[in-house]
C-alpha positions in Angstrom: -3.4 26.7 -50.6 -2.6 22.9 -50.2 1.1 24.1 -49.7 -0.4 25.9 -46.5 -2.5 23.2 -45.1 0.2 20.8 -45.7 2.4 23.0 -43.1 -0.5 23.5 -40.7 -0.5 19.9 -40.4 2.8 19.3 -40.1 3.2 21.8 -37.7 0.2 20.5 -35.8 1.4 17.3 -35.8 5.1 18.6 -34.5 3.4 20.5 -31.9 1.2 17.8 -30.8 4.2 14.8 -31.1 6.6 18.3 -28.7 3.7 18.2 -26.4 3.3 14.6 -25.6 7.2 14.1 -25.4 7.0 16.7 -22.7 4.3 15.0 -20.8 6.0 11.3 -21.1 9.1 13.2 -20.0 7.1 14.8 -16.6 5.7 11.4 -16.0 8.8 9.4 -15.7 10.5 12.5 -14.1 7.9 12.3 -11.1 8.2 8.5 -11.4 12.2 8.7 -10.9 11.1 11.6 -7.8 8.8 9.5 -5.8 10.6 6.0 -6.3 14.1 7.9 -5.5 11.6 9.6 -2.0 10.6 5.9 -0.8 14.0 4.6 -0.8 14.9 7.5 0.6 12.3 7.1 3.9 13.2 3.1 4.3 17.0 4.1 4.5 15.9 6.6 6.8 14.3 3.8 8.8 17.2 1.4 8.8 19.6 4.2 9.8 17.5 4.9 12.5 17.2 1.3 13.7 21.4 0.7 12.7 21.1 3.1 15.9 19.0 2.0 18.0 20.5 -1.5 17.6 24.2 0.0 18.3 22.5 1.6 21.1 21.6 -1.7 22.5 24.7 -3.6 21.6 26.4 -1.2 23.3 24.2 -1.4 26.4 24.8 -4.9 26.6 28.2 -5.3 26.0 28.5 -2.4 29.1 26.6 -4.3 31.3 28.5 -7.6 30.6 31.7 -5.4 32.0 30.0 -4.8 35.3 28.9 -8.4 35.7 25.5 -7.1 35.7 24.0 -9.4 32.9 24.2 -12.9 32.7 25.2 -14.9 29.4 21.1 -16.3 28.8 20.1 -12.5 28.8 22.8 -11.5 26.3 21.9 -14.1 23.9 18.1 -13.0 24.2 18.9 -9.6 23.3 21.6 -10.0 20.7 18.7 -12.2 19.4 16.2 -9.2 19.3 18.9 -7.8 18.0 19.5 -9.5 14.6 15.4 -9.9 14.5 15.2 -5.9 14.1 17.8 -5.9 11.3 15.9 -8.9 9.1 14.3 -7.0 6.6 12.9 -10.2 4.8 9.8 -10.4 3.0 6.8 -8.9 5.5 8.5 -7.5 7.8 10.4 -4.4 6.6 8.7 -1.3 8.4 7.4 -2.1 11.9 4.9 -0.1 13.8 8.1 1.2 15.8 9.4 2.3 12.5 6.6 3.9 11.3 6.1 6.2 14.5 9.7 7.5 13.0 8.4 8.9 10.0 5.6 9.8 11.3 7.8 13.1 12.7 7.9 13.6 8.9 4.4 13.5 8.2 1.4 12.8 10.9 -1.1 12.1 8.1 1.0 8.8 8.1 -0.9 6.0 9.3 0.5 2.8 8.5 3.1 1.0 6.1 2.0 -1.7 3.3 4.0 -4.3 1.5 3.5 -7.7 -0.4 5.8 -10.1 -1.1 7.4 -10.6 -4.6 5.9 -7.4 -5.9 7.0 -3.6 -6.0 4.4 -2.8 -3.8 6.0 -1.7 -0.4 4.8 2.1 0.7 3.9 3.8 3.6 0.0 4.1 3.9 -1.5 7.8 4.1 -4.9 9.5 5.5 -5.8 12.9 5.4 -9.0 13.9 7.6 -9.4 17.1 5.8 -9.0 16.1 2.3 -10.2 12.7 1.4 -8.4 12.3 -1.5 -5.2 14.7 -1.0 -3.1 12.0 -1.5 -4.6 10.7 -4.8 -2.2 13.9 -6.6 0.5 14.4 -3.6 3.5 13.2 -2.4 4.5 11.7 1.2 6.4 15.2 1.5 3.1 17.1 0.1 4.4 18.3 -2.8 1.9 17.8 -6.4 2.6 14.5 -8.1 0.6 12.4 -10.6 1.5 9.0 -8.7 0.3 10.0 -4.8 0.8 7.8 -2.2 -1.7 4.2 -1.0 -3.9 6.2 1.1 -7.1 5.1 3.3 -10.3 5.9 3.1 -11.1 8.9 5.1 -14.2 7.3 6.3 -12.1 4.6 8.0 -11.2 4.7 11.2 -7.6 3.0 12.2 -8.1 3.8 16.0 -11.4 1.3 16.5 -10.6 -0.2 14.0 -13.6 0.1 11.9 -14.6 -3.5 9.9 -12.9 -2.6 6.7 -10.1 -0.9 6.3 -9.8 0.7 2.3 -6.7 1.7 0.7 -6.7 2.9 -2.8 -3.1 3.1 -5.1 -2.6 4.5 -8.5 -2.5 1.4 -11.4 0.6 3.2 -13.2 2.3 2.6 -16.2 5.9 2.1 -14.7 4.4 -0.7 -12.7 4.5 1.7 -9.3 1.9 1.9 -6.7 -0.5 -0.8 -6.9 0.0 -1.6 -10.2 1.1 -5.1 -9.2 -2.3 -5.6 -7.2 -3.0 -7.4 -11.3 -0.5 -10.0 -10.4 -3.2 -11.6 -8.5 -5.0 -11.9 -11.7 -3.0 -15.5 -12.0 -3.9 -17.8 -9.0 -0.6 -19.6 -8.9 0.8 -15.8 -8.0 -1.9 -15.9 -5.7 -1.0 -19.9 -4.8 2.8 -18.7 -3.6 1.5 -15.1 -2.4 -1.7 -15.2 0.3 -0.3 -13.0 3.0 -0.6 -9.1 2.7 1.5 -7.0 5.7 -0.4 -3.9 6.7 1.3 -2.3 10.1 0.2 0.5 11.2 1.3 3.2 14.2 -0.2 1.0 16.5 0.4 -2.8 16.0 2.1 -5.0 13.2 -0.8 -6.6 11.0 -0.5 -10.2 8.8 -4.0 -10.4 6.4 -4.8 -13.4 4.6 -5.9 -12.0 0.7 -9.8 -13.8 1.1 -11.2 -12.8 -2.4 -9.8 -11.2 -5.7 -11.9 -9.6 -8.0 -12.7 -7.4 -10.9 -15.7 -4.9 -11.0 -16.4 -1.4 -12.3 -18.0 1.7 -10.9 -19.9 4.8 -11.5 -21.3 3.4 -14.6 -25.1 2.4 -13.0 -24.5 -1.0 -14.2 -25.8 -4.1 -12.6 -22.2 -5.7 -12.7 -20.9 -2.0 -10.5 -20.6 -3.7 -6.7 -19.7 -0.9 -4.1 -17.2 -2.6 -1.9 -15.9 0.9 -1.4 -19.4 2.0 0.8 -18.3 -1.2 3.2 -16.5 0.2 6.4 -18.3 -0.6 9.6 -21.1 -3.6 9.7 -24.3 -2.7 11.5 -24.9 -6.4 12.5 -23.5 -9.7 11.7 -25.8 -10.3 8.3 -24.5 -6.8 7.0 -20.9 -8.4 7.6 -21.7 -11.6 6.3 -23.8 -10.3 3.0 -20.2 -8.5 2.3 -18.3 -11.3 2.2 -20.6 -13.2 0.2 -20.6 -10.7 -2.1 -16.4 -10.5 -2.5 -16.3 -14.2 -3.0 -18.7 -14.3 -5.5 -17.1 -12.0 -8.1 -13.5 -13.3 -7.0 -11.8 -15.2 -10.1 -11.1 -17.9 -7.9 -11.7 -19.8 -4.8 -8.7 -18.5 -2.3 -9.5 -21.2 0.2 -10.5 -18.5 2.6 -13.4 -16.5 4.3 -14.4 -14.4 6.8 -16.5 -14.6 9.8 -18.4 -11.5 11.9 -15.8 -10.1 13.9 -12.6 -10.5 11.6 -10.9 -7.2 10.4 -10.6 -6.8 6.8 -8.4 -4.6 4.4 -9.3 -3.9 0.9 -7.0 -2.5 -1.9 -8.3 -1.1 -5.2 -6.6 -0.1 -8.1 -7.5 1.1 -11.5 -8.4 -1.5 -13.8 -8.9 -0.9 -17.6 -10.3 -3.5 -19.3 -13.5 -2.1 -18.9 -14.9 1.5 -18.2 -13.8 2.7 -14.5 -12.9 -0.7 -13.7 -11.8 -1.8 -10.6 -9.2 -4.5 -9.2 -9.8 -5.1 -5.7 -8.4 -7.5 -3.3 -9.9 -8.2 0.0 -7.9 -9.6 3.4 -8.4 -10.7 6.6 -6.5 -9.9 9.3 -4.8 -13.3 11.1 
């Protein structure tokens, strides 16, 4: 008998150790898929703007033949030029760029990145599905790492007050996983500026508050920053604000007033129960 319940566990335990291999294996296989999809839609972007700028090059150098152009005019847009191909820092994917892939997908709404971490994504919304990108791909195809997607309540066209994205906190350090970065203020100190462009215009935000909170759990400490999209009047605004500097773990040096546009990103946080790591920016 003990010969028997010796192999049920061992088989158990083989089963269990084959099962969780397989899952580890799926995770890192999607993670490999998505990472390998995004470099795949920003080369598709700098192709398409190699174009565009041989386009113009060519232009130029065509109108220099025919004496149509003088010499200030070609430095100006040989200047524009070399502008478009500087991918530095917070300026990879401009609005221009993003109505390209939005031919791919029109749930596309926008492109996010922050410096000096991995995060740098386009920016999804579904009207039909709130959460659809939570568990798919930018090519709609089931994956367990999604895409940054706003808040269907928002509205990018207005825009409404606060603009909410939400990324996965993954263990390969995807998505918004770095959004904990800005647990340290001296990455904050070298790091302020978040770039949010959308279909429409290029957007800077200045990160005003960083924070920590939970939800769902009917506690006292639970703060929902994620039920803050348009202001009814200036005190609604205001109350907002005073409640994002309050829980942030340290004084940013900057606010906001009625009027300003924010952003807020939130990410899974786990050192409590459906914690929460939110960062909240205004646009300058």
């Amino acid at each position: 008998m003990k010969k028997i319940i010796s192999r049920i566990t061992t088989l158990t335990f083989i089963l269990m150790f084959c099962i969780s291999s397989w899952k580890i294996y799926l995770y890192y296989k999607d993670d490999f898929a998505i990472n390998k999809e995004f470099e795949e839609l920003i080369k598709f972007v700098k192709r398409d703007l190699n174009n565009t700028n041989k386009l113009e090059n060519t232009s130029v150098e065509n109108n220099k033949n025919k004496n149509q152009i003088n010499t200030r005019d070609i430095n100006i847009t040989m200047s524009s030029s070399k502008n478009k191909n500087n991918f530095n820092l917070l300026q990879d994917i401009s609005s221009d760029n993003i109505r390209t892939l939005y031919e791919k997908n029109n749930d596309l709404i926008g492109w996010i990145k922050i410096d000096n971490t991995r995060i740098n994504y386009p920016v999804m919304q579904s009207k039909d599905n709130s959460n659809y990108y939570l568990n798919h791909s930018f090519y709609k195809s089931i994956s367990s790492h999604g895409v940054p997607y706003v808040d269907s309540k928002c509205d990018l066209s207005l825009p409404s007050d606060n603009i909410i994205i939400y990324g996965h906190h993954l263990r390969s350090g995807s998505m918004f996983s770095d959004l904990m970065k800005f647990e340290k203020k001296s990455f904050f100190d070298k790091n302020k500026s978040i770039r949010f462009n959308t279909l429409d215009e290029n957007g800077t935000y200045r990160i005003i508050a960083v924070f920590k909170t939970s939800v769902n759990n009917n506690s006292t400490k639970d703060f929902s920053y994620y039920s803050f999209v348009n202001a009814d009047n200036e005190n609604e605004f205001n109350d907002f604000v005073i409640q994002c500097k309050r829980k942030s773990l340290y004084d940013t040096g900057s606010t906001a007033k009625y009027g300003d546009k924010l952003i807020t990103l939130s990410t899974c946080e786990y050192s409590q129960k459906n914690g929460r790591m939110v960062i909240v920016a205004k646009k300058i």
